[in-house]
Residue, then its C-alpha position, 0 to 999 in steps of 0.5 A: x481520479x479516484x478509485x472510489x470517485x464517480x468519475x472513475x466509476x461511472x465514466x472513466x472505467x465503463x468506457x474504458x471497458x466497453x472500448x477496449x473489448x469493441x476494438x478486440x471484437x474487431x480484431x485490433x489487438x495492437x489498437x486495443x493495446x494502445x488505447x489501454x495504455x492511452x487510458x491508463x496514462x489519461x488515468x495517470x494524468x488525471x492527477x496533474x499532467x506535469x507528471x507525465x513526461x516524468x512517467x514516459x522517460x522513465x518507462x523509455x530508458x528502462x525499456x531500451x536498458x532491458x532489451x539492451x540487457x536481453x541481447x546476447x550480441x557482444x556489447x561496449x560495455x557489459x551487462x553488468x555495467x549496464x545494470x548498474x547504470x539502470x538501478x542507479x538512474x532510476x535510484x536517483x530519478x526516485x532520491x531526487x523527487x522523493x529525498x532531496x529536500x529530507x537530505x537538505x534539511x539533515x545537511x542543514x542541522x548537522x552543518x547550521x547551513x540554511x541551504x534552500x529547500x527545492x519543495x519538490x513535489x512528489x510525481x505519483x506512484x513514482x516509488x511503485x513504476x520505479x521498484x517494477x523497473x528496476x525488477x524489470x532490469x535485474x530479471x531482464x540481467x538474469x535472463x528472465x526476460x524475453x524481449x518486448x515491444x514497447x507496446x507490451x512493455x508500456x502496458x506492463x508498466x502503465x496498467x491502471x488498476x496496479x499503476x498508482x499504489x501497486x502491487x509491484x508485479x513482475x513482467x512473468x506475471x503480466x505480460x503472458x496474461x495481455x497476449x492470452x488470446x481467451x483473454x480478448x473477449x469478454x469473460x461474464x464470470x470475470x465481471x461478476x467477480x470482478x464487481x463483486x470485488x470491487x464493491x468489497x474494496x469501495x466499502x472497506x475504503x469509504x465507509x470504513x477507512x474514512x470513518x476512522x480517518x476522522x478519529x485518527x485525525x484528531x489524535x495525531x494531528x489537533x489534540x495536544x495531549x492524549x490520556x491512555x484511553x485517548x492514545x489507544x483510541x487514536x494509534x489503534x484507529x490508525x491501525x484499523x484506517x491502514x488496514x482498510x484503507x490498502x485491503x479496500x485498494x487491493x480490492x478495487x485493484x484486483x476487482x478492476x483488473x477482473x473486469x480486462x480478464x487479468x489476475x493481479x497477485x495477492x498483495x493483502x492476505x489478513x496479516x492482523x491475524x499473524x502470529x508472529x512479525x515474519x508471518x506479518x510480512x508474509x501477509x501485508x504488501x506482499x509484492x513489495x516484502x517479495x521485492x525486499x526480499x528478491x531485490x536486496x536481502x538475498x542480494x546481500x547475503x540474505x541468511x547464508x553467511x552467518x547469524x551476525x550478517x542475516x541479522x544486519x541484513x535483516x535490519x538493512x532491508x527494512x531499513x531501507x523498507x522503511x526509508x522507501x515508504x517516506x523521507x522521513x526519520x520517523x519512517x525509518x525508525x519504523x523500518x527499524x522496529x520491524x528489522x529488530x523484531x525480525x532478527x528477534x524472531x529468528x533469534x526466538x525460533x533458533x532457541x526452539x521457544x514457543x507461545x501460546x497460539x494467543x498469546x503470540x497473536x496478542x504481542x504480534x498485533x501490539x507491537x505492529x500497532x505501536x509501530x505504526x505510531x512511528x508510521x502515522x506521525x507527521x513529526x517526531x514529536x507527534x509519535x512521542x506524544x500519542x505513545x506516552x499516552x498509550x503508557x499512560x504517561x499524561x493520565x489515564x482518562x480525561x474525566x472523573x471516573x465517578x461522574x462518568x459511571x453516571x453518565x454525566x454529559x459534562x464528563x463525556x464531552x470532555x472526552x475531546x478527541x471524540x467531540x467532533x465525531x460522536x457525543x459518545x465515547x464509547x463508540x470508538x471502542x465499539x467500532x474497533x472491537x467490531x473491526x477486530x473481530x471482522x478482521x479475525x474471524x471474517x473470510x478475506x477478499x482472496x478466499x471470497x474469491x476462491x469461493x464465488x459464484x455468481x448468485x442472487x445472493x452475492x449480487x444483492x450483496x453486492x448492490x448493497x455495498x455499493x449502495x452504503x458506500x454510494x451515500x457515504x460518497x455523498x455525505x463525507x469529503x474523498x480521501x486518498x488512499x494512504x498509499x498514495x502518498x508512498 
């Protein structure tokens, strides 16, 4: 079930709503509880119920692990012991679903074995339930925990707005909000903001993502060979599709979340206006470069040994950053990419270089979207394709330069990458220019959140948006979002 599908919009989230603040009026905490967490894992199961057991033994093992971890009774074995052994089950619980098959293959052209493929399918939102236990484990190790039952905790775990593609929250976070007593009741503001919200994030994803979706498609996946304009047009539509494509989520996610009077924290933050690759991932996911950071660059040192150790457990983290988005070599080059411009960052800074404020833009927002080039292809071969376009490597326009100035059509249709989208080539540039300003210069979500007041104006702004994205719903074919696939 979709966010952006009218299941989920006119049946699955009123009802959720409407039931689970009747059972609060009626002072069944524990019932109301339990039927949020009954509907998030109906929510979850909308998918493919196969998953479900997967979900349920996972959230057991883990919740018995840290309360186990949170007892200071004496023990057989030690907490560190126990840790271990929670980190590595969920770690082989995700390798198994996630990477077998990529090993297999690896093992298969490195040997000249032929051993069979398993063809697993991936269970949903398995790297984000495993990440947030796995945080749950090493806080409830360190004593940051208090213990819970198992009610709170499958709450915490299952929450549907953050369940399928994040943020990663921690229990600190969640946990107190579910027990706030003001936050049993109906919160009219909440509503408003939280519609209002949500109603950004269903544009950002149906009209705006998907639209781009369909350029990105054709780059990547049907044309052959791209010239410059054509490799441009694809890497920097993708570019502009991740963009709106996770904001619209994080949007949906914290305007759904609003509506039960719980904050989710900030995980989208305009990161196209970075000016440099830290300040990047400072905005972009910024739950799971918390988790990066928290779970395993500072675990391993972080930048506390020596130049040389931060700069190999820069490239590390990312590395397996990458390698954690998907199985795949291709992610992990993308990893790779970001560490090494991380370790040049720090190396830049250290020798007290500086750039122009534009400048720093400019290279910072290129470098990404080459990057993602790396993150978008399928094969390793599709990525070497569009970026020897983008260097200009298989000829710079797809026509006569003299016949397009003229505006012959013959020159314009053999622009083929737009042909099944427009019979203009230009308004693939013109859409990018326009989302490039919009993402520069516009308010993002969490200042709009800070700044809202529930206003005729905000509401016919917000009758619009879903109106526009109502239509759309109508005449294109539903995408899932991108990170879904993560």
């Amino acid at each position: 079930m979709l966010f952006s599908s009218f299941e989920f919009i006119f049946l699955f989230l009123p009802f959720t709503f409407f039931v689970y603040f009747y059972l609060n009026k009626k002072k069944l905490v524990i019932a109301s509880k339990g039927f949020l967490v009954f509907a998030s894992l109906f929510f979850y199961s909308w998918w493919n119920v196969a998953y479900l057991p997967i979900i349920l033994s996972s959230m057991l093992f883990n919740y018995v692990l840290g309360n186990s971890l949170v007892k200071e009774k004496k023990k057989a074995v030690s907490n560190k012991i126990l840790l271990i052994i929670g980190i590595t089950v969920n770690l082989s619980l995700l390798a198994y679903f996630k990477y077998v098959d990529f090993f297999l293959e690896n093992f298969n052209l490195m040997t000249s074995s032929q051993v069979e493929l398993l063809n697993l399918a991936l269970p949903l939102a398995i790297s984000f339930f495993t990440f947030q236990q796995i945080a749950y484990l090493v806080d409830s190790y360190r004593a940051e925990t208090k213990e819970y039952d198992f009610l709170n905790y499958a709450l915490f775990v299952t929450f549907f707005p953050q369940l399928i593609a994040g943020p990663i929250v921690h229990h600190k976070e969640m946990m107190p909000q579910f027990g706030r007593l003001k936050n049993k009741y109906i919160n009219y503001r909440n509503i408003a903001l939280g519609l209002f919200i949500f109603s950004i994030g269903l544009f950002k994803k149906i009209v705006i993502a998907d639209s781009f979706a369909v350029f990105v498609n054709n780059g990547f996946d049907k044309a052959e060979v791209l010239t410059m304009i054509e490799a441009w047009g694809a890497s920097l539509s993708y570019t502009f599709q991740l963009y709106f494509d996770f904001s619209g989520y994080v949007d949906m996610a914290i305007g759904a979340a609003l509506l039960f009077n719980i904050r989710l924290p900030i995980n989208f933050n305009s990161p196209y206006k970075a000016k440099d690759i830290q300040d990047f991932w400072r905005r972009w996911h910024i739950t799971l470069s918390r988790f990066l950071r928290d779970y395993i660059y500072i675990p391993l040192g972080g930048n506390r040994k020596g130049s040389f150790r931060t700069y190999n457990n820069l490239m590390i983290t990312f590395l397996l950053g990458g390698l954690w988005h998907g199985a795949g070599w291709t992610f992990i080059f993308w990893g790779f990419l970001h560490g090494a411009a991380l370790s040049i960052h720090r190396v830049w800074q250290s020798l007290g270089f500086k750039l122009y404020t534009w400048l720093a833009w400019f290279i910072t927002f290129n470098f990404v979207n080459i990057a993602w080039v790396f993150f978008r292809a399928k094969e390793w071969d599709d990525a070497i394709k569009v970026l020897k376009g983008m260097f200009g490597l298989s000829g710079f326009v797809p026509f006569n330069v003299n016949e397009f100035l003229a505006l012959n059509p013959h020159a314009i249709k053999a622009i083929s990458l737009f042909d099944s989208v427009t019979k203009s080539d230009l308004i693939i540039y013109l859409v990018i220019c326009i989302g490039t300003l919009f993402i520069i210069h516009r308010k993002n979500s969490i200042e709009m959140i800070q700044e809202f007041n529930p206003t005729l104006r905000n509401l016919l702004f917000m009758v619009v948006l879903f109106l526009v994205s109502f239509l759309f719903m109508n005449s294109i074919k539903l995408t899932e979002f991108l990170y879904f696939d993560f």
